[in-house]
Structure formats: C-alpha cells, structure tokens
N, C-alpha and C positions, 0 to 999 in steps of 0.2 A: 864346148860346154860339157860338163863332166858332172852327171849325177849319181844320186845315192838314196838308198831306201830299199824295206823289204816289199817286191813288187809284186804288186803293178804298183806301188806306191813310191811317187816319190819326196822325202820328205828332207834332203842336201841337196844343194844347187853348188856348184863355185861355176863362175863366169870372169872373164878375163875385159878388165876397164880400167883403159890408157894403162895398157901396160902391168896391171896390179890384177891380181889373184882375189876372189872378194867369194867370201864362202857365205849362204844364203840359205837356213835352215828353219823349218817349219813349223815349228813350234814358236819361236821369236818372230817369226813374220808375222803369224797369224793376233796374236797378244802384241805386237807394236814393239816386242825388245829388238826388234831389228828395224830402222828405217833412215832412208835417203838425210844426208846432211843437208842438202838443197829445200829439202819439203815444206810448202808453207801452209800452215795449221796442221795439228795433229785430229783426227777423228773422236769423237768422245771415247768409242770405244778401244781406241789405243792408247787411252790417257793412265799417266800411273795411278791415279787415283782410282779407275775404271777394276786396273787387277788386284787394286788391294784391297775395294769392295767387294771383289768377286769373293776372294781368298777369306775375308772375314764372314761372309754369309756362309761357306762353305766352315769353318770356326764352329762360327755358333750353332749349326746346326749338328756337328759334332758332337759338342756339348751336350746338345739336349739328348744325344741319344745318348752318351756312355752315363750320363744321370740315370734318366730311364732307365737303362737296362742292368746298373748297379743298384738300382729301388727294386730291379722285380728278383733280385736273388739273396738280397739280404731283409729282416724285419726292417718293417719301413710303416711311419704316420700315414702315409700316401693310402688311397684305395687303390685297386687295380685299373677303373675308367680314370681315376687322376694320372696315373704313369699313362697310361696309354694318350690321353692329350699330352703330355711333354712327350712322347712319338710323334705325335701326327704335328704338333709346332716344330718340329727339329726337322720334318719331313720339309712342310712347308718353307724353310730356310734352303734346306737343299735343292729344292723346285727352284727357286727363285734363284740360286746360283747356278745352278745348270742351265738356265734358260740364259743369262747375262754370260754363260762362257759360249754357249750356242750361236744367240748374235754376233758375238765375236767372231767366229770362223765363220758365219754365213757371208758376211762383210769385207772379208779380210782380203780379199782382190787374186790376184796372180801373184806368185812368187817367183820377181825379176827385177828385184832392186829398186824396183822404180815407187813411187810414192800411191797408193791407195788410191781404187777408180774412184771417179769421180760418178756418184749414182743420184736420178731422182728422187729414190727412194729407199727409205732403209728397209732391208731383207733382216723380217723374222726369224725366222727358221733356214731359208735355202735347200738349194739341192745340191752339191757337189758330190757326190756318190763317188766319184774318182780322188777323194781329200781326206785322208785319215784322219785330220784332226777335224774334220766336219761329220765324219763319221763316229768319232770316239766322242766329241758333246755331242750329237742328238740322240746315241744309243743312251749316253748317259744321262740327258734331259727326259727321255722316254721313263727309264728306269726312276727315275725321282718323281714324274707320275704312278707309275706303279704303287712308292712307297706310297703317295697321300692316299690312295686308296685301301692299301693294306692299314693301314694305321689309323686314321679316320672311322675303318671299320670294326676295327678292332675297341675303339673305345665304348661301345654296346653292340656287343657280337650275336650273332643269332645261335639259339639253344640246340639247334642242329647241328653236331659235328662234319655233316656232309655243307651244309650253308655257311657252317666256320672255313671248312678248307676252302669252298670256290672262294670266299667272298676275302678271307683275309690272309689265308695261307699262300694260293698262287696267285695273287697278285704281286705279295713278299718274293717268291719266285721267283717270276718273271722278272722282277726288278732286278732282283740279285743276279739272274741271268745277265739283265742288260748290262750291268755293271760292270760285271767282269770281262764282258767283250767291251766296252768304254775304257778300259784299266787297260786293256792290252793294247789297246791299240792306240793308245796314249805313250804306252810302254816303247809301241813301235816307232812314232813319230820322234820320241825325243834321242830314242837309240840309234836310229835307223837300219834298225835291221829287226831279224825273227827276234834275237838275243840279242843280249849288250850287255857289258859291266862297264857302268863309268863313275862309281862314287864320288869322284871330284867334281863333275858335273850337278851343278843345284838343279837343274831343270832336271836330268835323270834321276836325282833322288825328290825330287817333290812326285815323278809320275809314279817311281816306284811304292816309295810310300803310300800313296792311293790302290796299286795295284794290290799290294797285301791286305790293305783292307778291304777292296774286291772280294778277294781272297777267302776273309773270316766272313763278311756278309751272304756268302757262299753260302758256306758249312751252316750259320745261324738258319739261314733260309730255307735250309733242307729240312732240319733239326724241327723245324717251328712247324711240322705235317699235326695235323690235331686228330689222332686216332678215336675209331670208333667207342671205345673203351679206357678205361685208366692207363695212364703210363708210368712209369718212374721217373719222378723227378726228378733224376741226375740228366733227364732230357731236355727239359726243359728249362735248368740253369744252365746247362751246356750252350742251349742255344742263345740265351741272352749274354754271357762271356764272351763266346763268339763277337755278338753284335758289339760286345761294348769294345774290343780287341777293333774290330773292321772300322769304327766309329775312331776310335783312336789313329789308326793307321790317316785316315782321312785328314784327321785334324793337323797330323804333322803335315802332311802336305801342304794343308793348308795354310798355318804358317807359316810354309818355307816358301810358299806364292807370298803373301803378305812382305815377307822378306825381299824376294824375288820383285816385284814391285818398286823398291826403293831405289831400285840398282840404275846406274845410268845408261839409258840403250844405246846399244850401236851402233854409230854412225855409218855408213854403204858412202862412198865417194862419190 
C-alpha cells in the first residue's frame, strides 16, 4: 500500500484489489465523491444533494458579505447598523455551512475503500486531530463563530474604541486567523502536499479559490484594528475591498462545489 500526503498527514491511499491499482483520496472520500460500487444506501451526508447545499449556503453567504462590504465604500440608502446586519446574516449562512462541512468529515469513516461505518450515532463535531480535512472544517467552523460574533457586534458597537477592538475587531481576527489555517489545510488535502499546482483538478481549484479568499479576509481583518483616534479613510475602504475580494474568492469556490456536486462519483471495485 503506498501512501501520500504532507505529513504526518495522510491525505492519497492507492491499494491493490484483484489485481487493479485503486487510488483513494481524501477529500472525495470524505464528501462521498469517492465510494464502494457494492454499497448499499448512501448516508445523507454523502448525498449529492448534501454538497450542493453546502456549497449554496456557502453562496449565499458570500453574497451577503461582498453586498455589505460594496454598501460600506460607496454612498449607499443603507445606515451603517443596516449593512452591518447584512454581515452578521451572511456570517450566519456561513456558520451554518461550516458546521454541515464539519459533520461531514466527523462522519466520514476510515479511508480504505470500503463503505462508511456503520455508527449508533451521528458525530457532531468529532475528534480526529490526526485528518486534515477534519482539521481544515472545524478550524473553519470555529472561524465562522468568530465572524457571528464580530458582526453581530458590530451592528451597535460600544462608544469605546478599546471595547470596539476586544469586542468586534479580535474576534474578526481570530476568525480570519482561523480561516486561513482552514484554507491551507484544505489546500493540503486536496494537493497532497506543502505545495501543488493542479488547475485541471476542480477539487484544487475550488480549495484554492477559498484559500485566496483566506487570503484577502486576512488583510481585511488586520486593516479593520479601530484606533484610539481618527484614521484615514483609505484604511478603512481598504479593508472592506479586501473583505469583498476574500468574499468573492469564497463564492467561487463555492460554485465550483455546487458544480462539483453534480458530478458522478466514483465508483472503488
């Protein structure tokens, strides 16, 4: 048996069955693009229907933020608490698709060809701490708690710029932090390595796409520090361009999962 992945992770299997070479990678295993032609029922959460709702909550919460964040840099009817709830709804859209990619890989069994354990009970969350992809969605499920918090509070922020930063600036932070280690290591799974270039590959350009908008949610996150004193405004469009760029990056991802979705999975011998 012959594996692959940047380790300790390993995220390529091939294994040899009656004779035939059957390569076994972890990102399809985990989302159901990969499974046993023998198998009988699919788990809901390997149903294609399951990743094209992911993929659409993940959509529309895109949405909502590159709206938002195009309303706070151009004159806009909106007040500044109305954009700020089309954040904190686009937050909750992403909460709710991070937690539906999470159960996914809590669930998603051993990767060996063979058909999805057979469990009592369905695992919320999980521990797999040794699974890249169970580590890239709950860093990223953790991070889309973050935002509901940053954004939520942001919609009546307190008059203190020191109770503005704890309360709405590092939570934005933290998120963004978590993000970008969710992005990478999403990045790693689908590459199998530190690095990859596969553009022909949809599954490496749906993670990468996500990773750049890691990327921009970054820079926005830093950008959005609320100083003691006045700032220049080119700081604070900067940081909303950002968001709506990182917002953007997401969304393509997200389509090309929607996409991705449609496709017929693989049959394992």
């Amino acid at each position: 048996m012959d594996t692959r992945g940047p380790r300790p992770f390993i995220t390529m299997r091939c294994i040899l069955r009656d004779g035939r070479r059957i390569v076994l990678r972890a990102r399809q295993h985990r989302k159901g693009l990969q499974r046993p032609a023998h198998q009988q029922g699919i788990p809901f959460w390997h149903r294609p229907a399951y990743n094209w709702w992911n993929g659409f909550l993940f959509a529309v919460g895109s949405l909502h933020f590159i709206v938002a964040s195009l309303l706070s840099v151009v004159d806009s009817p909106l007040t500044i608490r109305e954009i700020a709830v089309i954040f904190f709804a686009g937050s909750i859209f992403f909460t709710s698709a991070g937690f539906m990619q999470n159960l996914q890989a809590a669930n998603a069994g051993e990767m060996n060809g063979g058909p999805p354990e057979s469990r009592t009970r369905l695992l919320f969350l999980g521990w797999k701490p040794s699974n890249v992809g169970w580590l890239s969605t709950i860093t990223q499920f953790a991070g889309t708690v973050m935002f509901n918090f940053n954004t939520f509070d942001a919609i009546d922020p307190p008059a203190h710029w020191y109770l503005a930063d704890l309360t709405i600036w590092l939570p934005g932070l933290v998120g963004s932090v978590l993000f970008l280690v969710s992005g990478y290591l999403a990045f790693m799974e689908a590459g199998h390595g530190w690095w990859s270039w596969k553009p022909a590959d949809l599954d490496w350009r749906i993670v990468t796409a996500n990773l750049l908008g890691c990327i921009f949610f970054m820079g926005a996150g830093i950008l959005a520090y609320i100083p003691r004193g006045p700032e220049p405004a080119w700081i604070a469009a900067s940081a909303n361009v950002l968001l709506c760029l990182g917002a953007a990056g997401f969304l393509a991802g997200a389509l090309l999962m929607m996409k991705e979705s449609r496709l017929d999975a693989t049959l394992i011998p």
